[in-house]
C-alpha positions as CSV (number, residue, x, y, z in Angstrom):
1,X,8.0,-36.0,14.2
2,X,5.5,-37.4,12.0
3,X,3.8,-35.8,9.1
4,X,0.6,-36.4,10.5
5,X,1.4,-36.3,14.4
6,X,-0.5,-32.7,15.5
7,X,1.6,-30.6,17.2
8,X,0.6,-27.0,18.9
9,X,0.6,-23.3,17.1
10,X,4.3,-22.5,19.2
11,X,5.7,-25.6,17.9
12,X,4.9,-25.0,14.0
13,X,6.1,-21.3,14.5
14,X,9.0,-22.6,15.6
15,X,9.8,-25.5,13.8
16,X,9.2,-22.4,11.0
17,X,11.3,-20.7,12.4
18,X,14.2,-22.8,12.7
19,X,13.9,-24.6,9.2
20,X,12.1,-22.2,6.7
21,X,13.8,-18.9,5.5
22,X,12.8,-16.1,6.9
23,X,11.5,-14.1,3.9
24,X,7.6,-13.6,5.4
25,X,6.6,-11.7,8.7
26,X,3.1,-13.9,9.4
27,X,0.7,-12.8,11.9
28,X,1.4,-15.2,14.4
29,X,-1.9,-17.9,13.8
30,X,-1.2,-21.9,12.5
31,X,-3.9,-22.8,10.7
32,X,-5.2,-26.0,9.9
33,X,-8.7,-26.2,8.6
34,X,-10.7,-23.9,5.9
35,X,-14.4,-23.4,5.0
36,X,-15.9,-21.0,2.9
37,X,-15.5,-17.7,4.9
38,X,-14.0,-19.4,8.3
39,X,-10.5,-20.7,9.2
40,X,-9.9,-22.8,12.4
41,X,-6.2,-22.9,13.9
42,X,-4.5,-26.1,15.3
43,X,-6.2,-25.5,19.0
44,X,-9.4,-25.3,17.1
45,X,-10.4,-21.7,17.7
46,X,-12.8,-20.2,14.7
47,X,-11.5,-17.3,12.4
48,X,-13.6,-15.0,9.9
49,X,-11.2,-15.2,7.0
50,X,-10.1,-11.2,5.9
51,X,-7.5,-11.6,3.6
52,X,-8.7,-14.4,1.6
53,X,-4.8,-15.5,0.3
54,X,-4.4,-12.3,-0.4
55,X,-7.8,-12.8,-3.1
56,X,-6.7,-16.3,-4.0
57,X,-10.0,-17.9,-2.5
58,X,-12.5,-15.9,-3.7
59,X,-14.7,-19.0,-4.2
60,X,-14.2,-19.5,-0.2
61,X,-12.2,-22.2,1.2
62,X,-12.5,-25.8,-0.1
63,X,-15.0,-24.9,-2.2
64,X,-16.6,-28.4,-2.8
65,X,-16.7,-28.2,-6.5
66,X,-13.4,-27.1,-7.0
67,X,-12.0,-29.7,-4.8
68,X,-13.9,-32.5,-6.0
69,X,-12.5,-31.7,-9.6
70,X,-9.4,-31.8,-8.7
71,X,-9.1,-34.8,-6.6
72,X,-10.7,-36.4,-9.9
73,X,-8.2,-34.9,-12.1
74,X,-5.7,-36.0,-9.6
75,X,-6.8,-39.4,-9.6
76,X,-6.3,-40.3,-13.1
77,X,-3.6,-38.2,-14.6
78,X,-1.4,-35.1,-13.1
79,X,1.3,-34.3,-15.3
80,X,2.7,-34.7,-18.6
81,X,4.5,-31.7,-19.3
82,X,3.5,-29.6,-22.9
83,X,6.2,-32.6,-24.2
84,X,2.6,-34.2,-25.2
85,X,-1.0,-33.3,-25.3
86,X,-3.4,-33.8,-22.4
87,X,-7.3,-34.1,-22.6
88,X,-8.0,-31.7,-20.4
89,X,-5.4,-28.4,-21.3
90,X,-7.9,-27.3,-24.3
91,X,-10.7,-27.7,-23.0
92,X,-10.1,-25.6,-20.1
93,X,-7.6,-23.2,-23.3
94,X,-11.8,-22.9,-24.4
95,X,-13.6,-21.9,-21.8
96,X,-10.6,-19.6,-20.4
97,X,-10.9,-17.8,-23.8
98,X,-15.0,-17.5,-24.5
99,X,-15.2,-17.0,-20.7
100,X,-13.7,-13.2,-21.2
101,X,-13.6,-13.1,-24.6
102,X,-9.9,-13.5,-25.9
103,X,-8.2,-15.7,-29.0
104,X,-5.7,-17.1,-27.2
105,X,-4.5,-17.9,-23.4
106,X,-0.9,-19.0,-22.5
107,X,-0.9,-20.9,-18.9
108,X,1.2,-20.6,-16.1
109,X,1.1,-21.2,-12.4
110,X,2.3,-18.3,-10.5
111,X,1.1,-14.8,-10.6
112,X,4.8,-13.5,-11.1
113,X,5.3,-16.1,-14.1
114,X,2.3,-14.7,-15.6
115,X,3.7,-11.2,-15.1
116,X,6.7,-12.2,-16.8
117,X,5.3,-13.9,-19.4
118,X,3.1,-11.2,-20.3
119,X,6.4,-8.9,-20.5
120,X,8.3,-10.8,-23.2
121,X,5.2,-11.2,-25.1
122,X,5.1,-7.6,-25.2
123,X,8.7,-6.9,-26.1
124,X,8.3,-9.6,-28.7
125,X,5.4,-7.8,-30.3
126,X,7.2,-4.5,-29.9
127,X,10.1,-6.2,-32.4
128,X,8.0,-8.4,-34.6
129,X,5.3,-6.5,-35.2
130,X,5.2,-2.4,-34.0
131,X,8.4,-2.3,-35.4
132,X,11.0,-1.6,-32.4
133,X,14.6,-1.8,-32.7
134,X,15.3,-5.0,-31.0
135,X,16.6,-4.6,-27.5
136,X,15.3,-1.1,-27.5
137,X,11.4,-2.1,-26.1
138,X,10.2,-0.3,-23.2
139,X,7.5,-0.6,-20.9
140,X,5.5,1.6,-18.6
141,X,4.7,0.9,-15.4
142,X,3.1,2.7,-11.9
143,X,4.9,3.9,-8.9
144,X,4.1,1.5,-6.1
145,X,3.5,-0.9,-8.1
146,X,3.3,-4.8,-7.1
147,X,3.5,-7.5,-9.4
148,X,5.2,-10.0,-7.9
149,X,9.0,-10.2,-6.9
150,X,11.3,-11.7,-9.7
151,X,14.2,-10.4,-10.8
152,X,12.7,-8.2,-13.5
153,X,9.5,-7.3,-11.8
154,X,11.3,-5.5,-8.9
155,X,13.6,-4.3,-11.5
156,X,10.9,-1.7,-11.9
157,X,9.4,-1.5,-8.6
158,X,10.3,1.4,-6.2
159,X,9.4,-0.2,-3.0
160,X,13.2,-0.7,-1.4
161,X,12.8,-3.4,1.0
162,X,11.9,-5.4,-2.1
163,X,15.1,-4.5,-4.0
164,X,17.7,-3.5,-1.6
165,X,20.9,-5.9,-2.3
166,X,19.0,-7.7,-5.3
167,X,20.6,-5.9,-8.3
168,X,21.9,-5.3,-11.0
169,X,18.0,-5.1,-12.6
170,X,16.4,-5.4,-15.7
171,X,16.3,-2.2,-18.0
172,X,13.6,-1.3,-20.2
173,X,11.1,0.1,-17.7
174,X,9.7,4.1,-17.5
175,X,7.8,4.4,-14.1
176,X,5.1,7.4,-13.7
177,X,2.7,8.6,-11.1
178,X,-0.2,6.3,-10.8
179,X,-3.9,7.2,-12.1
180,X,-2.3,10.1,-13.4
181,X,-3.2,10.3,-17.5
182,X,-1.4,13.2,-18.2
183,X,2.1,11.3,-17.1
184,X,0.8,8.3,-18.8
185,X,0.5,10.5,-22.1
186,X,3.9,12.6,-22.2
187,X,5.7,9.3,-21.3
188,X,3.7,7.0,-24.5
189,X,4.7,10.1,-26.8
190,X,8.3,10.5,-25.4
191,X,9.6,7.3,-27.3
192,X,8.8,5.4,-29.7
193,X,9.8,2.2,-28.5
194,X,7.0,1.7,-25.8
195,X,5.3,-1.6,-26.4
196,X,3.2,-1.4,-23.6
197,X,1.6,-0.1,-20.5
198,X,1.5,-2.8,-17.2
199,X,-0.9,-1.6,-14.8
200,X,-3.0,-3.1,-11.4
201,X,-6.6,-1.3,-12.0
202,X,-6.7,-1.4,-7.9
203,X,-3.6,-0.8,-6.5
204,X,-3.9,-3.4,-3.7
205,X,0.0,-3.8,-1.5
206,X,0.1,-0.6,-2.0
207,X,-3.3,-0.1,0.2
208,X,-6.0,-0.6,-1.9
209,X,-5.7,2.4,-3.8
210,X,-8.9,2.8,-6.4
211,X,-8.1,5.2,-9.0
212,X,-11.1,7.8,-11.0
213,X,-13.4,5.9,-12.1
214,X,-12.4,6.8,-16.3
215,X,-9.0,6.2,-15.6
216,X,-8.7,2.7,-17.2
217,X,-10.6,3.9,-20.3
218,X,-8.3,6.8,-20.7
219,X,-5.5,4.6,-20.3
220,X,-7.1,2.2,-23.1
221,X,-7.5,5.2,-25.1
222,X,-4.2,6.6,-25.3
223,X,-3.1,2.7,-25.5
224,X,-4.9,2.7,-28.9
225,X,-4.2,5.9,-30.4
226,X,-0.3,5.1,-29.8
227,X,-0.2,1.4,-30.9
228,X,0.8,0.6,-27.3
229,X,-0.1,-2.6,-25.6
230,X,-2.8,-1.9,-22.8
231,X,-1.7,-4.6,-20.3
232,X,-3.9,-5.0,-17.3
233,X,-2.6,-7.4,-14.3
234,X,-5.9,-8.6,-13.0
235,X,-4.3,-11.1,-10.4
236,X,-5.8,-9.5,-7.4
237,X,-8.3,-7.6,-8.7
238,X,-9.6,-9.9,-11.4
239,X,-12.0,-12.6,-11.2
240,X,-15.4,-10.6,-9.3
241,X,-12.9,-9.3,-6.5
242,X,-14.0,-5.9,-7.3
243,X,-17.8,-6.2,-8.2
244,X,-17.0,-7.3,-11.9
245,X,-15.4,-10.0,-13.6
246,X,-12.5,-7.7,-14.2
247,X,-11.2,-4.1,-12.5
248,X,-10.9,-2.5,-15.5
249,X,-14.6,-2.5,-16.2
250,X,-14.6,0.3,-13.2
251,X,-17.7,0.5,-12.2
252,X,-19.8,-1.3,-14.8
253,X,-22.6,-3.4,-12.9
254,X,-22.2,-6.3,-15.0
255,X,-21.6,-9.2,-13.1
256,X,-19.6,-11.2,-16.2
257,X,-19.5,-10.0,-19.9
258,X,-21.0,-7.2,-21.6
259,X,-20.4,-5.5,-24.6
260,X,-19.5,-2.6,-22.6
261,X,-16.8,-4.6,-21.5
262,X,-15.2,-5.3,-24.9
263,X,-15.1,-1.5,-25.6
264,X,-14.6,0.2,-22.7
265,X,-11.4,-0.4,-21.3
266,X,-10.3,-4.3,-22.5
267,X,-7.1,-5.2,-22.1
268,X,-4.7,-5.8,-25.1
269,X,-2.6,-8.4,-22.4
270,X,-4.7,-10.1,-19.4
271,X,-2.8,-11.2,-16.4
272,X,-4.8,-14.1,-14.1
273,X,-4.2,-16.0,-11.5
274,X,-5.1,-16.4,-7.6
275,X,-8.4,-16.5,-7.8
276,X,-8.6,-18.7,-11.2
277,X,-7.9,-21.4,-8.4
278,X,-10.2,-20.6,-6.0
279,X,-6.8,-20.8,-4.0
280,X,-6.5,-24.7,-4.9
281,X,-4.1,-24.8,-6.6
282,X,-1.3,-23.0,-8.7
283,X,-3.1,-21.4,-11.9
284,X,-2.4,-18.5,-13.8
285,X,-2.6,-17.4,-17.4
286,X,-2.2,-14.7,-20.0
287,X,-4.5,-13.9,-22.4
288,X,-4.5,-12.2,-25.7
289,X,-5.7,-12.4,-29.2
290,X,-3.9,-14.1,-32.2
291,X,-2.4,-10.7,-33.3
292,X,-0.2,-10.3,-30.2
293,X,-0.2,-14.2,-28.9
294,X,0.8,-15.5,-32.1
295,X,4.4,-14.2,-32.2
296,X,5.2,-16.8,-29.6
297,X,6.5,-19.9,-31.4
298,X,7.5,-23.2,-29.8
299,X,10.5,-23.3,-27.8
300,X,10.2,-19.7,-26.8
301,X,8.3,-20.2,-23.7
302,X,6.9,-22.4,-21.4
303,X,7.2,-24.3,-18.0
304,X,6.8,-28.0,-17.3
305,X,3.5,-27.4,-15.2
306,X,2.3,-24.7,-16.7
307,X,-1.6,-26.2,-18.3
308,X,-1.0,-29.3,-16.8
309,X,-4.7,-31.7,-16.2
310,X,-5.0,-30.8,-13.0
311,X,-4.8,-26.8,-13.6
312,X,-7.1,-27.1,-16.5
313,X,-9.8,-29.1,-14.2
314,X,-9.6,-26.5,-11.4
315,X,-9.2,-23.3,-13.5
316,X,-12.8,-24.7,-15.1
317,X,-14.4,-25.5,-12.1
318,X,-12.9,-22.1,-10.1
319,X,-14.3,-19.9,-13.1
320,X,-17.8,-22.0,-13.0
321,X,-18.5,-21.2,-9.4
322,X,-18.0,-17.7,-9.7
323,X,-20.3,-17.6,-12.7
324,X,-23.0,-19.9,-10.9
325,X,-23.0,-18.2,-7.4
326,X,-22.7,-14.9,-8.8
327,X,-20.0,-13.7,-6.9
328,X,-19.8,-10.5,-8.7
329,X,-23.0,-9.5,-7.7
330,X,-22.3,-10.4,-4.2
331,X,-19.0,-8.7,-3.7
332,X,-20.4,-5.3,-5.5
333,X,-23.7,-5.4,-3.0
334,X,-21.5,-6.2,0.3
335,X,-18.9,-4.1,-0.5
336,X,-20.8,-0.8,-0.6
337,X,-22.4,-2.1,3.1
338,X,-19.0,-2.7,4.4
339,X,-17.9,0.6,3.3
340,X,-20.8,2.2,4.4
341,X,-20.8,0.6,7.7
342,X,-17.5,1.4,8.2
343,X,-18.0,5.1,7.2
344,X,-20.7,5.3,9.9
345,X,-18.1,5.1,12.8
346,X,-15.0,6.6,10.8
347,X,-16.8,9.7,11.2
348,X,-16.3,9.6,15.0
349,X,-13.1,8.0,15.1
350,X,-9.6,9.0,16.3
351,X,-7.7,6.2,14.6
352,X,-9.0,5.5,11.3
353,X,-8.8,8.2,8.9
354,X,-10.9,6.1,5.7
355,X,-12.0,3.4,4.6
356,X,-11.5,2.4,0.0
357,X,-11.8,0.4,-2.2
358,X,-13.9,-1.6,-4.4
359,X,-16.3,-4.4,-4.3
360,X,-14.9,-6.6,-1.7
361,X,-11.3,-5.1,-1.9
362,X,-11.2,-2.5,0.8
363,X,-8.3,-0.8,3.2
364,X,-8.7,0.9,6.0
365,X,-6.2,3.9,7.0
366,X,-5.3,4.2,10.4
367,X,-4.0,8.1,11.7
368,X,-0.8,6.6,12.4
369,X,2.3,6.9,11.1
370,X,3.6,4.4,8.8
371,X,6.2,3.2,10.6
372,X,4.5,2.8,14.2
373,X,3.4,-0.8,14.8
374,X,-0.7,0.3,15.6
375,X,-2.3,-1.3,12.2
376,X,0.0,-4.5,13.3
377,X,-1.5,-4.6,17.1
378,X,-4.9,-3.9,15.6
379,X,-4.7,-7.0,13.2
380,X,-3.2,-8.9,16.9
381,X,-6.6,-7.5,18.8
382,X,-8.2,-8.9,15.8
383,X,-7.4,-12.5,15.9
384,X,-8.0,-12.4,19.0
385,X,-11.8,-11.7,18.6
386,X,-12.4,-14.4,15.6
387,X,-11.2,-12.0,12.3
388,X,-7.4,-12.3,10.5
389,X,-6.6,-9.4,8.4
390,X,-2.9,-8.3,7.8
391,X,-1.4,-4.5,7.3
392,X,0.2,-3.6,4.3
393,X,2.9,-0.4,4.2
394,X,2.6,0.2,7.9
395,X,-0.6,1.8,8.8
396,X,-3.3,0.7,6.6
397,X,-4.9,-2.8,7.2
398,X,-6.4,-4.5,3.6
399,X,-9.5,-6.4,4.4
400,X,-10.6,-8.8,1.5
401,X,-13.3,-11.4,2.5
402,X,-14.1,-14.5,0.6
403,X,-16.8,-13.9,-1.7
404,X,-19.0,-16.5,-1.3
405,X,-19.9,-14.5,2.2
406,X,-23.7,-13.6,2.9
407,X,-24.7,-10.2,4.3
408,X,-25.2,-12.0,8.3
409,X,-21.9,-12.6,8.0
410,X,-20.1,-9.2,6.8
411,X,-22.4,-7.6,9.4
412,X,-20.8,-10.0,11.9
413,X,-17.2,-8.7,10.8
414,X,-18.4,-5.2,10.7
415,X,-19.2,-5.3,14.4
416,X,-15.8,-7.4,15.4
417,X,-13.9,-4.8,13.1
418,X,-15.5,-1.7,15.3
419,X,-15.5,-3.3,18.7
420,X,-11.6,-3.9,17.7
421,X,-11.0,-0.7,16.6
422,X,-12.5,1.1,19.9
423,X,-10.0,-0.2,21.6
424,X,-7.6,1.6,20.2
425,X,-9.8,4.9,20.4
426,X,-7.3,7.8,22.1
């Protein structure tokens, strides 16, 4: 079979199937085509796009600017690895860094490599320059937590399917109760050794969960009054998902920076990625300033792709469509109709107990249990009537629209999303 020769949905499941590992449980659609808000699969039937790469393509799909930088990037240089300079790595190192207002940006590709990175940066400040014992450095982190699936990541998560058969894991981790500030504080002044607190402002695999509204700035708060890293992974959230440039603004109405912004709740450590594509291409970074970035010294850390031209061109371009369209603006107005929509028929519904969430990030719960297969055969009757949206921990469904969607269209998904859910009415 040729690269290029088409070939039907059931044959690319299958060839799936029987060649790929089996590590994902897709919703059975191939797709083949993306623009802005709509997907088409290989038979050519048109999709409202719910789950957006799980917020990857904020920007929308193919965004033409995006794409058209980096098919130029791609056409005259790709990779040189950080063995030599490239023309492109700072300037995009620039604009990262004015853009929300950090010294310094380390670049990676994945959203888990950021994560990590962001850890050892940590621990090295912890040693080099809080003070800690060396090896002693610990880290606090949510229940439920997601931020990605490395070794060490899942070393501290508590969801079992995720580490089941995966050990030994990675000390140095203290996990409390999320948007709980009371935990957050007896487990800061329990040791000295914490360099940091790694926490999602929206909790989003584990079902959009939106914390109070002063719960970041707490968290900043105690962060400061103990010398403890306030570590923020904006991978999902980040980048106008929520109806800011960043979660942990809560519910400021700016739509990029503010000075409210650099008080309120900024993080020490800022995790990016997804979205810093628009869903191109594999981009993510950590950002800090020269007090915590600068005890990384060369050889320390790295990775052969990571700020290579290409990244650097789309990161730009990604971060200069949000800007220019205003996305933040649109996702903060859109979300509160979807959620009010939605709210207009929840409160004569049988199967879904709420809708949350933030901006454009929202989840609906459906009076199931978590381990019956209803928010699955919801997301089938879905599909089936033009909208892809996927469950997350059994009975909630996630639903997280490109951005760049206008108000016709959301009300279009509203009424898809009810007539689906009607169905299923007891």
């Amino acid at each position: 079979m040729l690269t290029l020769d088409k070939i039907t949905s059931q044959q690319a499941i299958e060839l799936e199937d029987k060649h790929g590992a089996h590590n994902y449980h897709p919703l059975p659609v191939v797709l083949s085509k993306g623009k802005g808000v709509h997907v088409w699969d290989v038979e050519g039937k048109k999709y409202y796009d719910f789950l957006s790469a799980y917020s990857a393509v904020n920007q929308g799909h193919c965004h033409p600017k995006i794409v058209n930088a980096m098919s130029r990037q791609a056409e005259t240089l790709t990779l040189t690895s950080r063995a030599f300079h490239n023309d492109m790595l700072g300037k995009f190192e620039k604009y990262i860094t004015e853009y929300f207002s950090f010294d310094k940006v380390l670049p990676m590709n994945t959203g888990a490599e950021a994560v990590e990175t962001a850890i050892k940066i940590a621990r090295k400040w912890a040693y080099e320059v809080k003070g800690v014992e060396e090896r002693e450095a610990q880290i606090i982190v949510a229940e439920n937590n997601f931020h990605g699936r490395t070794t060490t990541v899942i070393s501290f998560s508590n969801d079992e399917n995720a580490r089941k058969n995966f050990g030994p894991f990675t000390p140095g981790f203290i996990k409390i109760p999320y948007d709980d500030i009371e935990a957050l504080e007896n487990a800061i002044k329990s040791s000295k050794n914490v360099a940091g607190f790694l926490i999602e402002p929206i909790q989003g695999e584990a079902g959009v969960y939106t914390p109070a509204d002063d719960y970041m700035s707490k968290a900043k708060a105690l962060c400061n009054k103990h010398n403890v890293l306030f570590m923020a992974d904006e991978i999902q959230t980040g980048i106008a998902r929520t109806g800011s440039l960043l979660a942990v603004c809560g519910n400021c109405s700016c739509e990029n920076h503010c000075e409210r912004q650099a008080t309120y709740s900024r993080p020490d450590i800022l995790i990016l990625g997804k979205a810093l594509s628009g869903g191109a291409y594999p981009v993510s970074a950590v950002l800090a300033d020269n007090a915590i970035m600068n005890v990384i010294k060369p050889g320390q850390h790295g990775s052969t792709f990571g700020g290579n031209p290409i990244a650097a061109a789309v990161g730009m371009a990604a971060l200069e469509v949000v800007k220019e369209e205003n996305l933040a603006l649109n996702s903060r107005v859109l979300g509160k109709l979807f959620r009010s929509e939605l709210n207009k028929y929840i409160e004569e519904s049988s199967i879904v107990k709420l809708v949350r969430g933030r901006g454009l990030l929202n989840a609906i719960v459906i009076n199931d249990s978590e381990d019956s297969s209803t928010a699955w055969d919801i997301c089938i009757a879905l599909r089936d009537n033009g909208l892809l949206a996927k469950p997350t921990h059994g009975n909630i469904i996630r639903f997280a629209p490109p951005l760049v969607m206008n108000e016709e269209q959301l009300l279009d998904c509203v009424s898809i999303i009810i007539k689906t859910l009607k169905q299923f009415e007891k």
